[in-house]
C-alpha positions in Angstrom: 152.9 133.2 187.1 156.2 134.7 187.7 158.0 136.8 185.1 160.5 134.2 183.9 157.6 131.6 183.4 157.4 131.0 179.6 153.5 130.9 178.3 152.8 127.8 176.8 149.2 128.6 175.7 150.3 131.3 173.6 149.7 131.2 169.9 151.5 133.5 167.8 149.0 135.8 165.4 151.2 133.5 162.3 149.7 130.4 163.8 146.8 131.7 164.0 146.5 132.5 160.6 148.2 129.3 159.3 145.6 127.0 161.1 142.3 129.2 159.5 144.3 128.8 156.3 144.6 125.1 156.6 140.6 125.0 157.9 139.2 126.8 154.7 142.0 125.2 151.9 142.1 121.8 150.6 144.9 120.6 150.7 147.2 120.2 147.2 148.2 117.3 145.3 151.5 117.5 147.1 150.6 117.5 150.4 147.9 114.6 149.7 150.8 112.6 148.0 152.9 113.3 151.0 149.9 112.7 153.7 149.3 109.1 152.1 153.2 108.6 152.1 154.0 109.3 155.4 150.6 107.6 156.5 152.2 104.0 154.6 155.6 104.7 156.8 153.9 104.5 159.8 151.4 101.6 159.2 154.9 100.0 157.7 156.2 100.7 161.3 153.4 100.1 163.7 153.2 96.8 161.9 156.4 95.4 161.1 156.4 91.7 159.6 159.5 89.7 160.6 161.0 87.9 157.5 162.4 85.0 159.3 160.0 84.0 162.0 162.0 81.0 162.8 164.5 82.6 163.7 167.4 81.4 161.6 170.2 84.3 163.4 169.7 82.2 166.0 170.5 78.5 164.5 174.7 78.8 164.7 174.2 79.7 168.7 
């Protein structure tokens, strides 16, 4: 590795500490409420349902 390389398996000693802090604390309300929203916004855009499946933009073409 040559001295200009940047590390990119390097974890800081905070992100360390963070990640055991996560690993032996639940999580709080909060962070549940936002876990289940954010998990909705994904399915919501993983699986998006077409309102006009016949395609009606298309109809004055």
């Amino acid at each position: 590795m040559r001295n200009n390389d940047i590390d990119k398996a390097y974890v800081s000693p905070y992100d360390q500490f963070l990640f055991e802090f996560d690993a032996k604390h639940e999580k709080s309300a909060s962070q549940e409420q936002e876990i289940k929203k954010h998990a909705r916004i994904s399915y919501l855009r993983d699986h998006a349902q077409s309102k006009d499946a016949k395609g009606e933009i298309w109809e004055s073409f």
